[in-house]
N, C-alpha and C positions, 0 to 999 in steps of 0.2 A: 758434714751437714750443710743443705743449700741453705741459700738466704729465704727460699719459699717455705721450706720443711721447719726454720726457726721459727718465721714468724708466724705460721700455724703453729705452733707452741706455746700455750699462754699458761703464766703464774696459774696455779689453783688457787682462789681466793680464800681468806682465812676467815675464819668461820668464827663471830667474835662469840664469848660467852653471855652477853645481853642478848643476842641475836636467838641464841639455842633456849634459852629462858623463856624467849616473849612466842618462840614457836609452837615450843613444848606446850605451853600455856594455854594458848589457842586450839591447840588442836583438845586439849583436856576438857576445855569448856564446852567446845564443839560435841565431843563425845558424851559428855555430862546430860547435854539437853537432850541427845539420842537414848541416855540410859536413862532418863526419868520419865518419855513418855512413854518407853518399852517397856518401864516397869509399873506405871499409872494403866497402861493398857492390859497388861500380864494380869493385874489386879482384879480389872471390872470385869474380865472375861471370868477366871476364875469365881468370882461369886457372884455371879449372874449366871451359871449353870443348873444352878436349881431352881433358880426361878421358870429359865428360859422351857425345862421340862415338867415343870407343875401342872398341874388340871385343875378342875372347876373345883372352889372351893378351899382352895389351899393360896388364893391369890387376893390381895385386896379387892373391894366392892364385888366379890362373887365371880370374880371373872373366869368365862371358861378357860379362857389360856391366857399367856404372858400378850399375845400380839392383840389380841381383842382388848385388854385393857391399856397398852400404852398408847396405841394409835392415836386416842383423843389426845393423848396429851404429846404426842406429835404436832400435831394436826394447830393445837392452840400454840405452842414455839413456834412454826415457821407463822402460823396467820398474824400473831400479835407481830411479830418481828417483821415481815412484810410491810401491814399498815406502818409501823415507827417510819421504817424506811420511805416510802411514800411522801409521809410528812416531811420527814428531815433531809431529806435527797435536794430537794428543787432552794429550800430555806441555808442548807451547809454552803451549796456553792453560790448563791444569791451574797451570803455573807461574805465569806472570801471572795468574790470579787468586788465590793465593794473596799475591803479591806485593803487589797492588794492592786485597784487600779481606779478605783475613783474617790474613796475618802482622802481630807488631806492628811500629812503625814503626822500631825499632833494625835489626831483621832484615829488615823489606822491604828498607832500605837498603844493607846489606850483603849481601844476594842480588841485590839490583840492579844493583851494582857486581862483582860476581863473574861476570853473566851479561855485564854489557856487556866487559869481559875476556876471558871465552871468545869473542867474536865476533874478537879481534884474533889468536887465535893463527895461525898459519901450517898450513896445512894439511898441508904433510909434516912435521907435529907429528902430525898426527892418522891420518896414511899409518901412520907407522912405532907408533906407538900400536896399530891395528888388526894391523900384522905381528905384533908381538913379544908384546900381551899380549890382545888380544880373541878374535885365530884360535884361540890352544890355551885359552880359556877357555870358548868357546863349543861346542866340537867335541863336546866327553861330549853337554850338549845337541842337538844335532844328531843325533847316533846315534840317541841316544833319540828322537826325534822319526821318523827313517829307520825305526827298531824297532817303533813302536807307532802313528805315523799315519802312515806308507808308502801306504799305501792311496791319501790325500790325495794326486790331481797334483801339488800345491807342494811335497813332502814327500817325494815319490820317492824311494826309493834309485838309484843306489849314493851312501851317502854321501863328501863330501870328507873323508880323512884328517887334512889338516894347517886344516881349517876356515875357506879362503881361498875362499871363496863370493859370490856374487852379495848373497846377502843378509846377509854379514857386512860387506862394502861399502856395504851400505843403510843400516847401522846406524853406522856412518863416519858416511854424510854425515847421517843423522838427528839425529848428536851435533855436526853439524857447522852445522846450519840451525839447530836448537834457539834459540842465541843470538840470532840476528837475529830470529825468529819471536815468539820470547816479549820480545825490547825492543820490537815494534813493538805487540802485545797489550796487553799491559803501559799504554803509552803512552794506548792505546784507553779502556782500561778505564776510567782514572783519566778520562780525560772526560766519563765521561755528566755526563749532569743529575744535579745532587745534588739535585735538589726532586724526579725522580721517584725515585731512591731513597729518600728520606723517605716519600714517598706510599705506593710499596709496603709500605714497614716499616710505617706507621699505618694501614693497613689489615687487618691483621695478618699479614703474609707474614712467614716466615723469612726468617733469611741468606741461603739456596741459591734460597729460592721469588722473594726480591729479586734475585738477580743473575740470573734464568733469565726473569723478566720486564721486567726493567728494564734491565740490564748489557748482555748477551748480544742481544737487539734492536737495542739503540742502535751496536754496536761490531761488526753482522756483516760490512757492508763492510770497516771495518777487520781484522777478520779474514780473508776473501777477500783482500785485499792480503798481509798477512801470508804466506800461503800458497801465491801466486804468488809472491811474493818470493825464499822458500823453494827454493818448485819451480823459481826460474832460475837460484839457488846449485845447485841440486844439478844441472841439465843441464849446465853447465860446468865442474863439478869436474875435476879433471885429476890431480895427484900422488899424493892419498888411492887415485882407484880403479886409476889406474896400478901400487900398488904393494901393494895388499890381494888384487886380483883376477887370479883364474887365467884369463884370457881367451883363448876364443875365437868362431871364425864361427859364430856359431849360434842359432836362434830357437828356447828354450823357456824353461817357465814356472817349470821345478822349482829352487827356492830353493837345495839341498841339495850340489849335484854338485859334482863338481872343475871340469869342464870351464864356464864360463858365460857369458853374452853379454857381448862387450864393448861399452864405450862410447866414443861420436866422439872425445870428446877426450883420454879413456886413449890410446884409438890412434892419433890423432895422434901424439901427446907420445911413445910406445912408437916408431913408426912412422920417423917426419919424419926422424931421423939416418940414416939409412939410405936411406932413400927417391931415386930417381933419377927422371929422365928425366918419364913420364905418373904414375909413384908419386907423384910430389910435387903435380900436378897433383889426382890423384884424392884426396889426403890434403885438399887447399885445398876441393877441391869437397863433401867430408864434412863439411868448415867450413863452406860455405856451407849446407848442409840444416840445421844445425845453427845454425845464424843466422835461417833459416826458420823454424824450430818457436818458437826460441826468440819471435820476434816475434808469433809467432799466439798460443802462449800468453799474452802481454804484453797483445793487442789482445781474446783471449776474456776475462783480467781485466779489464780496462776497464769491457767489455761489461758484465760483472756486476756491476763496482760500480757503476756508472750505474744502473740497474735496482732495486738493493738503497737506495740513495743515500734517495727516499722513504720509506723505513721504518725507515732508522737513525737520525732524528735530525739528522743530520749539514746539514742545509739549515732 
C-alpha cells in the first residue's frame, strides 16, 4: 500500500447513538407536518364534493351554485385583508425602525416587550375592543369622509350609523398584525451589517440617508416575509371580524356602508351552528378555497423572497 493510497483512506466516523436519536427525530417531525396537512387537505376536499356539485336550492342564500355563492365571501377575505395590510405595512416598519435605530436603548426595550405582548392577546380582546369603543369613535369620522369625499367610490355614501364597517374591521386586524409584523422587522433591522452602516455614515449620509441605503436593502426580503406573515393572520381571522362586521353577500369596494362583504371564516364561525345537511358541506368547501389562497399566497412569498434574497445581503 503507498503512502498516497493510505492516506486517502480515512477512519469511518462512528455514528454516536444521540446523533441517530436527534436525526431520527427530525426527520419524524418533518414528516408529521407533511402528514397533517395532507390529511387536513384529504379532509376538505372530501366533504366539499357535495357541495362543490349542488344546484340551486340545495345551497345556502339560494344560491345557483357553490362558485356564485363563495365568491362574495372571497372577495370580502382578500379586501378586508388588503386594507389591514395598507394600514399596518408603512406603521410595522415605521415602528421597528424606530426601535431598532433610533429609540434609546431603555425605550427600545420596553417597546419591544410591549409589542411582543400585544402579539399574545386574544383576539375576542380585540373583537369586543372594535364593538364597544373604535365603532362609535370612528363613525363622526366616517360621516365626514361620506360628506366631503363621497365622490370617492371607497367613500360612497350611505354611511353606517353605528360604524360596524368593512373597514373598521380592517383596522381590527391592522392593530391586530401590527405585533407580529414589526417583531419580525424589528428582528431584521438589527441584522444588517454594521460595517455597512459605518460606511454609510463615513461617507457622510445621514441617519435616514443610512437606513434608506443600507437598512432597508439589506432587510427587504425580510420584510416581504413580514407582510405575508401578516397578510395570513389577517385571511384567517375569525372572532374580531365575526363580531365588528355587519356582513353580508356582497361584492363592493365602498369602505363606508352598513351592509359589507363577509369573510370565509366570519362565516364559517357565524354559519356552522346552524348549518345542516349540503350547509355544512358548503361551509367545509369555503374552508377549503380558503386553504387555497391561503397557500398560493405562502408560495407567491416564497417566490419573492427568493428573487429579492441576491440583493439583501442575506446570502
Amino acid at each position: 500500500m503507498t503512502a498516497g493510497t493510505a492516506g486517502a483512506i480515512r477512519p469511518k466516523a462512528k455514528t454516536r447513538l444521540g446523533d441517530r436519536v436527534f436525526s431520527t427525530s427530525t426527520v419524524v417531525a418533518g414528516s408529521l407536518i407533511l402528514a397533517t396537512l395532507a390529511a387536513v387537505a384529504l379532509f376538505l376536499i372530501i366533504q366539499s364534493i357535495p357541495a362543490l356539485g349542488a344546484g340551486a336550492g340545495q345551497l345556502p342564500n339560494n344560491a345557483t351554485n357553490f362558485w356564485s355563492w363563495v365568491w362574495p365571501l372571497v372577495f370580502g377575505t382578500i379586501w378586508a385583508a388588503v386594507i389591514a395590510l395598507i394600514i399596518a405595512t408603512p406603521l410595522s416598519i415605521g415602528i421597528a425602525l424606530f426601535i431598532s435605530h433610533y429609540a434609546p436603548r431603555r425605550v427600545a426595550q420596553t417597546l419591544g416587550y410591549i409589542i411582543d405582548l400585544l402579539a399574545a392577546v386574544p383576539s375576542v380582546v380585540f373583537g369586543l375592543w372594535g364593538i364597544a369603543t373604535l365603532s362609535s369613535f370612528v363613525q363622526p369620522f366616517y360621516a365626514w369622509l361620506g360628506q366631503y369625499v363621497g365622490w370617492f367610490p371607497l367613500f360612497a355614501p350611505p354611511v353606517s350609523g353605528t360604524g360596524r364597517t368593512i373597514l373598521t374591521a380592517a383596522i381590527v386586524l391592522a392593530v391586530m398584525v401590527i405585533p407580529i409584523m414589526t417583531a419580525i422587522c424589528r428582528e431584521i433591522f438589527l441584522q444588517t451589517p454594521r460595517l455597512h452602516e459605518e460606511a454609510a455614515l463615513a461617507l457622510g449620509a445621514t441617519k435616514w440617508e443610512m437606513v434608506r441605503m443600507a437598512v432597508l436593502p439589506f432587510a427587504r426580503s425580510g420584510i416581504v416575509s413580514a407582510i405575508m406573515l401578516g397578510l395570513g393572520r389577517a385571511l384567517g381571522e375569525t372572532l374580531a371580524i365575526a363580531m365588528v362586521l355587519s356582513p353580508a353577500l356582497i361584492v363592493k369596494f365602498a369602505v363606508l356602508q352598513a351592509q359589507s362583504p363577509n369573510t370565509i371564516a366570519a362565516n364559517i364561525a357565524l354559519q356552522f351552528p346552524e348549518a345542516t345537511g349540503i350547509g355544512v358541506n358548503a361551509l367545509i368547501a369555503s374552508g377549503l378555497v380558503l386553504f387555497i389562497v391561503t397557500l398560493l399566497i405562502n408560495m407567491l412569498a416564497r417566490y419573492i423572497v427568493s428573487r429579492r434574497a441576491a440583493f439583501s445581503g442575506a446570502n
